[in-house]
SEVO-685476 format. One record per residue (C-alpha): residue number from 1; residue in one letter; x, y, z. Coordinates in steps of 0.001 Angstrom, whole numbers. Layout:
SEVO-685476
<site><seq>NUM</seq><type>A</type><east>X</east><north>Y</north><up>Z</up></site>
...
END
This chain:
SEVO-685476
<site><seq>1</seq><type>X</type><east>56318</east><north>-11286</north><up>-6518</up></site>
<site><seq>2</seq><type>X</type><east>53674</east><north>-9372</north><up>-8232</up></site>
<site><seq>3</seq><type>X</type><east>55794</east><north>-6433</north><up>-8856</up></site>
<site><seq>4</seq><type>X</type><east>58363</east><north>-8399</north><up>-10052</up></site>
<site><seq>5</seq><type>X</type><east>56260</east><north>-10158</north><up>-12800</up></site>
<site><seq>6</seq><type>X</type><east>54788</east><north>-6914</north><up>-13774</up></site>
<site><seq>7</seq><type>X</type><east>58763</east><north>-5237</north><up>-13755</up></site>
<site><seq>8</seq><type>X</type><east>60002</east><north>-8350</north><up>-16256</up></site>
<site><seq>9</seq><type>X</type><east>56851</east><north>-9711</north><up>-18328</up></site>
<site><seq>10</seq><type>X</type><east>55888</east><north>-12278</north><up>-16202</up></site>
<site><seq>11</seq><type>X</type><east>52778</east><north>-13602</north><up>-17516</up></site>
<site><seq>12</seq><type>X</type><east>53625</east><north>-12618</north><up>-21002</up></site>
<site><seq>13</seq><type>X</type><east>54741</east><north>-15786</north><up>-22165</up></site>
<site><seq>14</seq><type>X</type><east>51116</east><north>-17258</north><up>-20788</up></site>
<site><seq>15</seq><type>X</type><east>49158</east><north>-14646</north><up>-22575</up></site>
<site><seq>16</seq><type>X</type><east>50891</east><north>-15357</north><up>-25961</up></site>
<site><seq>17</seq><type>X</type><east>50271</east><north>-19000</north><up>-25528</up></site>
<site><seq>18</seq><type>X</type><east>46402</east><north>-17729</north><up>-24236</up></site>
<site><seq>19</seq><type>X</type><east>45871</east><north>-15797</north><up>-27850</up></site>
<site><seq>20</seq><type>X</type><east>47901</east><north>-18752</north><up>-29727</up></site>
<site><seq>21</seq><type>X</type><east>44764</east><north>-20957</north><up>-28253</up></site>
<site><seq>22</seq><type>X</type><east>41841</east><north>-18296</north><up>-29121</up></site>
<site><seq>23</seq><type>X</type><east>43258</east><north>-18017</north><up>-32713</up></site>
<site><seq>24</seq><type>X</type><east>43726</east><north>-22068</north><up>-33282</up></site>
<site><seq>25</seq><type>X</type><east>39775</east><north>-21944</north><up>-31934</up></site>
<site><seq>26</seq><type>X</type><east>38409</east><north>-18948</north><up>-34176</up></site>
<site><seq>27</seq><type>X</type><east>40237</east><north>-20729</north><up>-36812</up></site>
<site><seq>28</seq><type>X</type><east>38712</east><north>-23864</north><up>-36593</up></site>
<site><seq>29</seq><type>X</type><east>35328</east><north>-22428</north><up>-35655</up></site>
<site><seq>30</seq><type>X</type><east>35443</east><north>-20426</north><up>-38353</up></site>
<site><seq>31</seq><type>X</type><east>36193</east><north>-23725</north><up>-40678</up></site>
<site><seq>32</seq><type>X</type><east>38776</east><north>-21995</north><up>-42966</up></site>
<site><seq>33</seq><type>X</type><east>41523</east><north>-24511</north><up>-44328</up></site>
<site><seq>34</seq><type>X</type><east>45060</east><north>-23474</north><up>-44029</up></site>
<site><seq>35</seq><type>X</type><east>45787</east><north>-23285</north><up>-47530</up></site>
<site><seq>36</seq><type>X</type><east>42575</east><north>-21126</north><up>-48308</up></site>
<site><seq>37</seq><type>X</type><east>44046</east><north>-18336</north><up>-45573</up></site>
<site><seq>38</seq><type>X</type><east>47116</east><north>-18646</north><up>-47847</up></site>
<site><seq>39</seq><type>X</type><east>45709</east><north>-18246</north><up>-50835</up></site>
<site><seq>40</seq><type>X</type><east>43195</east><north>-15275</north><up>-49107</up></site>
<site><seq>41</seq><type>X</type><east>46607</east><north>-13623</north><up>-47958</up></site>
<site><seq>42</seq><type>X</type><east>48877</east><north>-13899</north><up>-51500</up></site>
<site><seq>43</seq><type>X</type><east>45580</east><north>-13009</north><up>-53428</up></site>
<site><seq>44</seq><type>X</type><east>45355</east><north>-9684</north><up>-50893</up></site>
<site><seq>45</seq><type>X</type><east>48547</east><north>-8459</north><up>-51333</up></site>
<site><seq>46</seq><type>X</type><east>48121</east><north>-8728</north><up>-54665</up></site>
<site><seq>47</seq><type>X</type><east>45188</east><north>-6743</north><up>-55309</up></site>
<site><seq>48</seq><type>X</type><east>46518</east><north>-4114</north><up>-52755</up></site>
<site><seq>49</seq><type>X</type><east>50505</east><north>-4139</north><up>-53867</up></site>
<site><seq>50</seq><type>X</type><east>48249</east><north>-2620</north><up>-57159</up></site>
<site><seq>51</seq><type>X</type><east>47623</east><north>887</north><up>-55957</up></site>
<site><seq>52</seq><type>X</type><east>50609</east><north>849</north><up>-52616</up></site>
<site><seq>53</seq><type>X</type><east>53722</east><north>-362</north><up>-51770</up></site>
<site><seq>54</seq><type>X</type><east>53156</east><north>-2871</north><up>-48944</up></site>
<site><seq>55</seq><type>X</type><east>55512</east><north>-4869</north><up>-46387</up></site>
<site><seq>56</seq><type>X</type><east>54412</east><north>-7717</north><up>-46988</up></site>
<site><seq>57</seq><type>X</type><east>56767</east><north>-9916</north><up>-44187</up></site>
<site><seq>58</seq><type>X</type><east>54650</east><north>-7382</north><up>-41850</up></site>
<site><seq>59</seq><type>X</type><east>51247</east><north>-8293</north><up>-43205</up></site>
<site><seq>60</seq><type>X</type><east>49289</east><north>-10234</north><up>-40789</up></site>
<site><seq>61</seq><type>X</type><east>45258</east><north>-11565</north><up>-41471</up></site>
<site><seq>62</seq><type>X</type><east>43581</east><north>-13430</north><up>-39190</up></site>
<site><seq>63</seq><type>X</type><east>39985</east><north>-14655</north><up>-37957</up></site>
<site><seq>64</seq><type>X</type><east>38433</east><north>-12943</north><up>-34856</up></site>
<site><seq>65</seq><type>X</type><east>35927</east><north>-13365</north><up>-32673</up></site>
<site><seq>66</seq><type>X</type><east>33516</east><north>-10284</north><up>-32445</up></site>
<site><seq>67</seq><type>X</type><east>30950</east><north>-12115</north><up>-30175</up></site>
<site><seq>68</seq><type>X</type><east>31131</east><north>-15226</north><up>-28212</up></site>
<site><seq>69</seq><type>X</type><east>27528</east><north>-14833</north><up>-27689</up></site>
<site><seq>70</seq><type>X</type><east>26370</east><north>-14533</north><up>-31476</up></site>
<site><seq>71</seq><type>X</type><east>29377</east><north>-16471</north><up>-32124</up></site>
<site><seq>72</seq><type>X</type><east>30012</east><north>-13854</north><up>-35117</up></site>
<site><seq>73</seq><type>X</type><east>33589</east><north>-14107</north><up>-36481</up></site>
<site><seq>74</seq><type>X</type><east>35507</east><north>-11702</north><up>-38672</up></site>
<site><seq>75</seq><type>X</type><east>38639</east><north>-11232</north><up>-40830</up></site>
<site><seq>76</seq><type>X</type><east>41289</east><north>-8725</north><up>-39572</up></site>
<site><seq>77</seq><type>X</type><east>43451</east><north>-7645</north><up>-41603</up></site>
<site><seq>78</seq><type>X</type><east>46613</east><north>-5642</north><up>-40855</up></site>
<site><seq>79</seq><type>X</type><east>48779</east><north>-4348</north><up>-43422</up></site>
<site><seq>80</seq><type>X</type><east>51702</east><north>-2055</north><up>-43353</up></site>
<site><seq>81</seq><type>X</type><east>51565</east><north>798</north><up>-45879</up></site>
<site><seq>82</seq><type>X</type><east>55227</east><north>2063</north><up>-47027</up></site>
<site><seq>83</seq><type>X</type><east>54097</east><north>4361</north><up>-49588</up></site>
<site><seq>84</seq><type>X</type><east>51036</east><north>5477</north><up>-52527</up></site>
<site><seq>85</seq><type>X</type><east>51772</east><north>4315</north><up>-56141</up></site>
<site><seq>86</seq><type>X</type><east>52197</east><north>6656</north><up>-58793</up></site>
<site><seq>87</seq><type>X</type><east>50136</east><north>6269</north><up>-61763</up></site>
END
């Protein structure tokens, strides 16, 4: 049964749902309102869409954990770069 899971994603679904749950709790930890990440992430783009040309349905920011034991949380940013703007 092992192999099989391992063949076909077996415990995928699980560890999505597993990271879903750490995210939800960095998130709250972290005590950063929904609408504040939104604003974070349009205000982002913009300052970066300035100098690149971004995807910006690929852009993805979110809160981490760096240590459970310092509790010590950070923002991770990931944003796809298509191209350099010319001046």
């Amino acid at each position: 049964m092992g192999i099989f899971n391992s063949l076909f994603g077996g415990n995928k679904s699980k560890n999505i749902a597993k990271d879903r749950l750490k995210l939800v709790l960095i998130h709250d930890r972290a005590i950063i309102p929904e609408e504040m990440m939104n604003r974070m992430r349009d205000e982002i783009i913009q300052v970066i869409s300035k100098y690149v040309v971004i995807d910006s349905g690929e852009f993805n920011i979110e809160i981490s954990n760096l240590a459970e034991a310092d509790r010590k949380t950070a923002l991770v940013v990931n944003i796809p770069i298509k191209s350099l703007k010319k001046k």
